[in-house]
C-alpha positions as CSV (number, residue, x, y, z in Angstrom):
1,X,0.0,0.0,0.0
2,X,3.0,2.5,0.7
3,X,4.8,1.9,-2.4
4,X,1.5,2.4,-4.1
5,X,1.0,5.7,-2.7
6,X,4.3,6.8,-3.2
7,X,4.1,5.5,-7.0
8,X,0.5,7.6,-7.4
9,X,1.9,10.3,-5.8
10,X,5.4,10.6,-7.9
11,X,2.4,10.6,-10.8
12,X,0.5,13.4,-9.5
13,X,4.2,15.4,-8.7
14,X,5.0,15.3,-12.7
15,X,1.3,16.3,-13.9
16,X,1.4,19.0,-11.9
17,X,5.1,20.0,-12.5
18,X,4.6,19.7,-16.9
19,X,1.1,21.8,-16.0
20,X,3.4,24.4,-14.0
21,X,5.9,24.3,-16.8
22,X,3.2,24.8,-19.7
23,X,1.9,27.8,-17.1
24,X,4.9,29.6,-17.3
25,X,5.5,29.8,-20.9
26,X,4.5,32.4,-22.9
27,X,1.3,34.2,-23.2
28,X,0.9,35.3,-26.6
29,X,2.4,34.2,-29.7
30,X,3.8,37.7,-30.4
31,X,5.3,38.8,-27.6
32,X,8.4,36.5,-27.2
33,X,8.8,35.0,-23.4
34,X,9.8,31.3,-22.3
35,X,8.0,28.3,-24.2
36,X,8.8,25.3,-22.6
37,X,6.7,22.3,-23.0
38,X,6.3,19.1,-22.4
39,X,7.6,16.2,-20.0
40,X,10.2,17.1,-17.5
41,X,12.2,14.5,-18.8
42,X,12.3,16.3,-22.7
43,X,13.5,19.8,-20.7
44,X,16.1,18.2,-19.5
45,X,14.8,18.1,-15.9
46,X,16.6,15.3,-13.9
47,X,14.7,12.1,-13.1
48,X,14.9,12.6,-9.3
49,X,14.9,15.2,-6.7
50,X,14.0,18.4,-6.6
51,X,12.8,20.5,-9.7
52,X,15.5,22.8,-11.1
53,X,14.7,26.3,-9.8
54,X,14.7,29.4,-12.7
55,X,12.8,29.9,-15.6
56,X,12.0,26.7,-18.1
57,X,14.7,26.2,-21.3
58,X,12.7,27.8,-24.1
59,X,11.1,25.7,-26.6
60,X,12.9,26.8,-29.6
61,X,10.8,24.9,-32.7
62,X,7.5,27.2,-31.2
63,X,9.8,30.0,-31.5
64,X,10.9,28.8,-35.2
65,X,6.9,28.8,-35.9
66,X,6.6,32.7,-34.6
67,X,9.8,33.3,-36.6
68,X,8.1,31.3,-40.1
69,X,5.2,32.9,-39.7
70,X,6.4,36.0,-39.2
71,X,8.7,35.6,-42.7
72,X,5.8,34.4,-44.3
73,X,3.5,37.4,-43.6
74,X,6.6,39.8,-44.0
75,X,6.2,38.4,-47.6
76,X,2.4,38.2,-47.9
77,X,2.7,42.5,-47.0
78,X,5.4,42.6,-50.0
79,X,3.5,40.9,-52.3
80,X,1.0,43.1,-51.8
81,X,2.6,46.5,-51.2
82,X,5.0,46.2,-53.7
83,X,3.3,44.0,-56.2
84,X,-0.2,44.7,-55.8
85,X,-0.3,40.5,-55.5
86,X,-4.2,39.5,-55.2
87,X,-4.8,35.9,-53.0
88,X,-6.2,33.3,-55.3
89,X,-5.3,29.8,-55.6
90,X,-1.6,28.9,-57.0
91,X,-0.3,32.6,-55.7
92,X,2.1,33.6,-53.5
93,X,-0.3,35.0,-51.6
94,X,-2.4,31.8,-51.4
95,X,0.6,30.1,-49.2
96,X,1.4,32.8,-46.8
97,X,-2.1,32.1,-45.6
98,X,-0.5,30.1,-43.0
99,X,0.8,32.7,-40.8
100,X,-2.3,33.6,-39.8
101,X,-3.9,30.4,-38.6
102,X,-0.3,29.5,-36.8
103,X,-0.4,33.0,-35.0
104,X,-4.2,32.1,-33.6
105,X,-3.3,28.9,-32.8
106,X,0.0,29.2,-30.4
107,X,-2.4,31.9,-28.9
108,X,-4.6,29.5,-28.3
109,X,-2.0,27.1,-27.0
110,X,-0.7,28.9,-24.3
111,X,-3.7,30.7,-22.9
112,X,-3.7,30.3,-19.3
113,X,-7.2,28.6,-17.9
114,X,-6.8,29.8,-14.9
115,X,-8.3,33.0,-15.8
116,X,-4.7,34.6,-14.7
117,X,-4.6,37.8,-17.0
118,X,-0.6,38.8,-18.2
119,X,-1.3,42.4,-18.5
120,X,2.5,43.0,-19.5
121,X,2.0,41.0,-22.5
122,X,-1.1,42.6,-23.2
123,X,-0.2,45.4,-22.7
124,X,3.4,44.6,-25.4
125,X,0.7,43.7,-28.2
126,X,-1.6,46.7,-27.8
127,X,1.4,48.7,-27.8
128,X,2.5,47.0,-31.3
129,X,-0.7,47.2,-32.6
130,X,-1.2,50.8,-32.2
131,X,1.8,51.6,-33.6
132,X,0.6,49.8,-36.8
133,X,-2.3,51.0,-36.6
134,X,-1.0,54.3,-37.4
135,X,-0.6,53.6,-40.8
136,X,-2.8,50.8,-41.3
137,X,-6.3,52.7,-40.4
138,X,-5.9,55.8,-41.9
139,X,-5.5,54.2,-45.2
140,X,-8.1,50.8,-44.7
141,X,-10.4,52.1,-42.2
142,X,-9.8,49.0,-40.6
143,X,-8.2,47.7,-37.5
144,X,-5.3,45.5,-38.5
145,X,-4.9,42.3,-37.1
146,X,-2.6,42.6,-33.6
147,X,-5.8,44.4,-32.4
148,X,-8.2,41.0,-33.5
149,X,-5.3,38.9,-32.0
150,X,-5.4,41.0,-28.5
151,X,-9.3,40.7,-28.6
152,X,-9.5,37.1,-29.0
153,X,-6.6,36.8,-26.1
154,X,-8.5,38.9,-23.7
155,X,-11.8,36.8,-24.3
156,X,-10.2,33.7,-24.1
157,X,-7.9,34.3,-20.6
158,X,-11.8,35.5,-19.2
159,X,-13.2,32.3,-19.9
160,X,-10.9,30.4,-19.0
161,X,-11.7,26.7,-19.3
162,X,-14.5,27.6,-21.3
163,X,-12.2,29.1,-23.9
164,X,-12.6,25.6,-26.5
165,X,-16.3,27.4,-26.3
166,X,-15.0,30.0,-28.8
167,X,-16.0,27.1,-31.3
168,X,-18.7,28.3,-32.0
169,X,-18.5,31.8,-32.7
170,X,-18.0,30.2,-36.2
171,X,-21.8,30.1,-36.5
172,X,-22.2,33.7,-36.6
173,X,-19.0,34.6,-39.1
174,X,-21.4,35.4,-42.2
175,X,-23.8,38.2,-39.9
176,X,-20.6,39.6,-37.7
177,X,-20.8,43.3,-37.2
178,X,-17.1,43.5,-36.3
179,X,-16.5,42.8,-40.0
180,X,-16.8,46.4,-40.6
181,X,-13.8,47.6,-38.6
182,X,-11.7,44.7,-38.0
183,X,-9.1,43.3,-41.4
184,X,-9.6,39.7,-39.4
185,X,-13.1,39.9,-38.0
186,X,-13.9,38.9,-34.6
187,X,-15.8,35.5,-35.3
188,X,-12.8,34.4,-37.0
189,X,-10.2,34.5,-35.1
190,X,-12.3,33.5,-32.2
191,X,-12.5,30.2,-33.7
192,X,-8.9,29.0,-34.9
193,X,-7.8,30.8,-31.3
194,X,-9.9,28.1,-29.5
195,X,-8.3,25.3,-31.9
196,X,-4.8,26.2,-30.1
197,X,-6.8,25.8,-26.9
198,X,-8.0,22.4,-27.0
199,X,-5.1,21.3,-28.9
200,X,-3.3,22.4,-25.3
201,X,-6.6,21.0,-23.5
202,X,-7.4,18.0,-25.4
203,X,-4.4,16.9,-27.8
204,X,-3.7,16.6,-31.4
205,X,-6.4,14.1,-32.0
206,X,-9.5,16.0,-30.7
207,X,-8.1,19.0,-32.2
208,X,-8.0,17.1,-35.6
209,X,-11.7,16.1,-35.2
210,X,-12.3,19.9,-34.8
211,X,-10.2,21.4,-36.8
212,X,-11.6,19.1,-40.0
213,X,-15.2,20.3,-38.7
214,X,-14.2,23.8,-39.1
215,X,-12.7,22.5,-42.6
216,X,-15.6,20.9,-43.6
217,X,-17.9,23.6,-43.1
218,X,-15.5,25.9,-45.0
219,X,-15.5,23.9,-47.8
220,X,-19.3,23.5,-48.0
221,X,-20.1,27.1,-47.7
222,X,-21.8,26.8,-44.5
223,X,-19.6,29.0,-42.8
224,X,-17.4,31.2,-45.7
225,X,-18.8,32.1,-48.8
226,X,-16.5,30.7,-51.7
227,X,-16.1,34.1,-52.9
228,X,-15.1,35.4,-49.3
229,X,-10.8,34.8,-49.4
230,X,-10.8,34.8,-45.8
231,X,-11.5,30.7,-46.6
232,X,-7.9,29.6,-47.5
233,X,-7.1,30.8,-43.9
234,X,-9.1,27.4,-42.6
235,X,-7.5,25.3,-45.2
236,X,-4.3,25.7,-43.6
237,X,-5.8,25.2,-39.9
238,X,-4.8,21.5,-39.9
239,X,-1.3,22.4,-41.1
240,X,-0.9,24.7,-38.4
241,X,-2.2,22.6,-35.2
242,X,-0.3,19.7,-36.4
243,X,2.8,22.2,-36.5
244,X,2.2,23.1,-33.2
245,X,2.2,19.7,-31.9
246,X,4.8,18.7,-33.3
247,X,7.0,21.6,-31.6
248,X,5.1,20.8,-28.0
249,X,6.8,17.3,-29.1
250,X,10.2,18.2,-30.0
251,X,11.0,21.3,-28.2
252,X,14.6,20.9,-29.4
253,X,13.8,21.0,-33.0
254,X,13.7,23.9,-35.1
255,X,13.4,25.9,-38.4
256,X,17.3,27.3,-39.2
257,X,17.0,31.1,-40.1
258,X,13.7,31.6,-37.9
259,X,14.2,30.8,-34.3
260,X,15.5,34.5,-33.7
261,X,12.7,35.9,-35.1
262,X,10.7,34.0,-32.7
263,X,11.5,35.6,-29.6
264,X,11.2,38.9,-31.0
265,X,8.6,38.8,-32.6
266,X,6.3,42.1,-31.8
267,X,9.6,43.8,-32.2
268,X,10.2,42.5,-35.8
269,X,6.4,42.7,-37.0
270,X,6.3,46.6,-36.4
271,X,9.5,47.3,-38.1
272,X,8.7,45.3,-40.9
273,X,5.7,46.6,-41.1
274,X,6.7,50.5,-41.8
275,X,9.8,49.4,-43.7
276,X,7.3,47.5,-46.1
277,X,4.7,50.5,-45.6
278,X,6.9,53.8,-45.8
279,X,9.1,51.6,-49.0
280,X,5.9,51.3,-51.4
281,X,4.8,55.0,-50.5
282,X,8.2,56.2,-51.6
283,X,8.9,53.8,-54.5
284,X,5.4,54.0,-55.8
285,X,3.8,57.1,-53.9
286,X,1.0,54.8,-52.6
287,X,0.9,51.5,-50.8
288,X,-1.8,49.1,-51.1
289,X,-4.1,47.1,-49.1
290,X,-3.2,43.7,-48.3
């Protein structure tokens, strides 16, 4: 009975110690921070004793995925801005569709459900987003979409466990008010924000089953129109929640030329963003909508 207890209870030690670890790693896909995830044993933490005290080892392929989808929208905004690029299937633009889904789903990954708000990295993407802003509304009339991604972050940490509820804001894309002032409207991002949470809640598998729901209504026109370009972004859903497991499975992995992007990532998507911006309006004397 003692050896039992002690077994059960050396169980209940490293689920709460990988849940501590997963706690502490970053908040928001843009901001940068630790990322460690996983087993003890794949963060190098010894098999006995006490945990190592500090911060967690970072988990450098989720930094690779901020830093590849940060390259792939710094492209998608050249594309556009310099080469007035349209998405359609076959384009460039068609392929650096999956930034967008692999920002809203390591969002959703590391949302905390324990309702424990990180103003300091809310505060790092509002920042960043107003200082996009700046150039981006005046010339859309639309919020761009740091200020959709900050939205769907503050919902999400309020409801905490009931984040995977986000679902079904999915329903309601096609009548969405926020449409009119928001590049990435509301309903959206909502959704493929709650596949990164119960990918982190439920694993790969479940978030395949929803992720191919979200596909399949997609597809049928139950959810996007087929005219409505916003579509492609749900065909690379899958793509991106299997990328994200895989790095929550090989934290040592990553993508050569990216991982430094990754943790700075705010820091690097404003930049780009006015050298991109301020380079069309003096090359071309306008810069246009992506």
């Amino acid at each position: 009975m003692a050896k039992s207890n002690k077994r059960r209870n050396r169980r209940s030690s490293k689920a709460k110690s990988w849940v501590s670890t997963a706690n502490r790693s970053d908040g928001s896909p843009l901001a940068g921070g630790r990322s460690a995830v996983g087993s003890g044993k794949r963060a190098g933490r010894p098999k006995s004793g006490p945990p190592l005290s500090g911060p967690p080892p970072r988990n450098r392929f989720l930094d690779s995925l901020r830093g590849l989808a940060i390259v792939l929208m710094l492209i998608d905004h050249a594309a556009s801005y310099w080469f007035d690029q349209k998405i359609g299937l076959g384009g460039v633009r068609f392929f650096t569709r999956l930034s967008m889904p692999l920002f809203c789903v390591l969002l959703g990954y590391f949302l905390p459900p324990d309702r424990r708000f990180r103003w300091t990295r809310y505060a790092q993407i509002l920042a960043a987003g107003v200082a996009v802003n700046l150039l981006y509304w005046p010339r859309n009339g639309e919020l761009e979409i740091l200020v959709s991604l900050l939205t769907a972050a503050l919902v999400g940490t309020a409801l905490g466990r009931a984040a995977p509820l986000m679902l079904i804001t999915m329903l309601f894309y096609q009548s969405d008010p926020s449409a009119r002032w928001f590049d990435y409207q509301l309903t959206l991002v909502l959704a493929l924000v709650a596949q990164g949470v119960v990918l982190r809640r439920f694993g790969p598998i479940v978030a395949s089953v929803t992720g191919g729901v979200l596909l399949a209504m997609t597809v049928s026109g139950l959810w996007i129109w087929d005219t409505d370009t916003h579509r492609f972004l749900v065909w690379f859903l899958l793509p991106a929640t299997g990328l994200v497991a895989w790095g929550t499975r090989f934290p040592e992995r990553r993508i050569p030329g990216t991982e430094w992007l990754g943790r700075y990532p705010l820091t690097v998507y404003v930049v780009h963003f006015y050298v991109i911006a301020l380079t069309a309006m003096l090359v071309r004397g306008t810069w246009v909508q992506p």
